[in-house]
N, C-alpha and C positions, 0 to 999 in steps of 0.2 A: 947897511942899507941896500947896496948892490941885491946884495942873499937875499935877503926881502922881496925887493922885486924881479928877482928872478924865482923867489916859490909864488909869488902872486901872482906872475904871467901865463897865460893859460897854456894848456899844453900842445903844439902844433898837432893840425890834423891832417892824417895822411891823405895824398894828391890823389883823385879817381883813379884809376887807370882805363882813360880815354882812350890810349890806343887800340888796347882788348876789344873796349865795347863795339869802337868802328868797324875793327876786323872783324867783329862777328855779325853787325850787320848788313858786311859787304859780300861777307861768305851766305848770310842766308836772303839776301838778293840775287846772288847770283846762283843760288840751291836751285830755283824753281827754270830759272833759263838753262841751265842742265838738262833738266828733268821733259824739257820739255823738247831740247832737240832732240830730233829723228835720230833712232840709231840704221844706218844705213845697214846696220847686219839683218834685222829683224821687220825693215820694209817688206811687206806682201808682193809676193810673185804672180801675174798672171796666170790662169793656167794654162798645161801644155795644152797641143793639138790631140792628141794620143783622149788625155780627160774628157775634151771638148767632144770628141768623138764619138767616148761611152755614157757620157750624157745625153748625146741628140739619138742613141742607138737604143737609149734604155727608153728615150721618150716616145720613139715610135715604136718599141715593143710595147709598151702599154698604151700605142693609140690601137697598133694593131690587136691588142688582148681586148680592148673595149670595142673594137669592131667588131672583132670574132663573135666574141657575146653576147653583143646587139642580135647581132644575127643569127644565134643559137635560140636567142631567147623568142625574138619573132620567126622561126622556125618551128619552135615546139608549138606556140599559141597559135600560129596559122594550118600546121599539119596535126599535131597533138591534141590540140584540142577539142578540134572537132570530133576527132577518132573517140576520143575519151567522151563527149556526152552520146555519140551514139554507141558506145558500148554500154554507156549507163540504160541508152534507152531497148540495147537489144536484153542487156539483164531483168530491164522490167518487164521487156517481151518476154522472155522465158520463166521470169516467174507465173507471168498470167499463163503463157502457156501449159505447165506444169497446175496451174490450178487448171485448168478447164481439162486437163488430163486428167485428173484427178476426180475433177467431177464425170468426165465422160466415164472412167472406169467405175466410179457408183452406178452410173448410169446402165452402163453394158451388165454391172453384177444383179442388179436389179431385173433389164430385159434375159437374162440367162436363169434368172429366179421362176420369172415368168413363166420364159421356153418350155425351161423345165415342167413347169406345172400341167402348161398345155400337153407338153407330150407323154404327161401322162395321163390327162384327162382323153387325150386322143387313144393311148392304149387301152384305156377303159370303155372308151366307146367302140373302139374296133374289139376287144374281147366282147361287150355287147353284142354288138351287129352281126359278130360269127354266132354266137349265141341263138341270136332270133335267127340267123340265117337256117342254123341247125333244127332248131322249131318248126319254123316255114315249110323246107324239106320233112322234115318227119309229118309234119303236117296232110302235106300234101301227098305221101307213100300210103299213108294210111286211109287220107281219104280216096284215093285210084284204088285200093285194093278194095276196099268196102260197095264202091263202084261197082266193082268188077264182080262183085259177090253178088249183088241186088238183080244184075243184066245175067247173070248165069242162074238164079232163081228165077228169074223169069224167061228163062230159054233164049236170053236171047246173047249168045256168042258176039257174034259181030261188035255189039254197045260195048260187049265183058272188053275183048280183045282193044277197041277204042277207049276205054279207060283205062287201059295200063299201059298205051302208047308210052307215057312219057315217067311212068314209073321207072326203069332205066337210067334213064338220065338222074332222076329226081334221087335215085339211091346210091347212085357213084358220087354225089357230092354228098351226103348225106354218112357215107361209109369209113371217113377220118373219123367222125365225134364215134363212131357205133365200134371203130377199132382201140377207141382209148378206155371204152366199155366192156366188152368183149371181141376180143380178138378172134375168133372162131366161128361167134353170129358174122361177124366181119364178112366171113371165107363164104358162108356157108348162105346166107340170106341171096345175093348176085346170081348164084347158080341153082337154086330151088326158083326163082322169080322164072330165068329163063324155061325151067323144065313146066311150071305153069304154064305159061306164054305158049310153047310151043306143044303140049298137049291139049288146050280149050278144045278145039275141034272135034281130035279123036275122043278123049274120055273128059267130056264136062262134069259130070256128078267128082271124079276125080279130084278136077280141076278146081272145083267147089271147096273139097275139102280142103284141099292142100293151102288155099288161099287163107281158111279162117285157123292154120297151123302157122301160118304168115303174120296173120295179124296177131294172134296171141304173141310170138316170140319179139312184134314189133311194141306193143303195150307192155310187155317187160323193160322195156328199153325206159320205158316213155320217163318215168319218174330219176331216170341217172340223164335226160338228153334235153329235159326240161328245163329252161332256168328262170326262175321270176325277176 
């Protein structure tokens, strides 16, 4: 009977082990109060005076660098600037000036176009006017000689000799065109006038002739001394 109920008695059950569990959560109470003192190795140090130093030295180099630059920048825009629109505006000046050079030198090519034209229309009217001039003179040699023919057919000297007064004159300007003509009548015409001239007196009938060998050699001329 004992055996019996000693197999029918339950089997004892092992005791917790309470003191473990305490210990562990005395140990993980007191984990975070650890954790939480100050470790006096690794408290923060003030800084030195030396740091403090290069700090207040770095802060006014960079008040001084933003001074600096204030004042570079208001330097440029109060002296720079101005400079710079009036260069823009001396560039605009010299472009206009460059164009009105530009048009003055059409302009100058143009009045030298002109010049030109005048001074030639001037050499034409000056070959002109020597031209008539040469006319005018031959004109008037021929008309004093024919004069002087009529007044020595009619005996009369004196009229002869007053119409060839200024025959002289009239054949020395007349005697460039008559040398580009013949060069000989040139010579020879100036020195038969005066042997005229200075014979009327003594031998008129002469004098006659010689005159109308005057004008023929002067009507030879006429058609090279002529110009239309």
């Amino acid at each position: 009977m004992n055996k019996q109920n000693e197999a029918v008695q339950p089997e004892s059950q092992p005791e917790p082990e309470i003191s473990d569990s305490i210990e562990t959560e005395k140990h993980d109470q007191d984990l975070p109060e650890l954790e939480q003192a100050p470790d006096s190795s690794t408290e923060k140090q003030p800084p030195s005076r030396f740091v403090r130093f290069l700090r207040k030295a770095l802060i006014g180099l960079v008040i001084v660098a933003a001074i600096f630059l204030a004042g570079f920048l208001t330097d440029h825009f109060v002296r720079y600037s101005p400079l710079s629109e009036e260069l823009e505006q001396t560039k605009a000046e010299l472009e206009q000036a460059n164009q009105d050079m530009g048009d003055l030198e059409g302009e100058n090519e143009r009045l030298t176009s002109a010049n030109q034209a005048a001074d030639e229309e001037i050499a034409a009217l000056e070959d002109e006017l020597t031209a008539a001039t040469a006319n005018l003179k031959f004109y008037q040699v021929l008309v004093d000689v024919n004069t002087a023919r009529i007044e020595l057919f009619l005996e009369d000297i004196e009229g002869a000799q007053a119409a060839l007064e200024d025959t002289q004159d009239n054949l020395e300007v007349l005697l460039p065109f008559i040398e580009e003509v013949d060069s000989e009548l040139a010579l020879s015409l100036p020195r038969r006038l005066d042997l005229i001239i200075a014979g009327l007196e003594r031998d008129p009938e002469t004098g006659r002739i010689d005159l109308e060998l005057f004008t023929k050699d002067l009507l030879e001329l006429k058609t090279l001394l002529i110009v239309d």
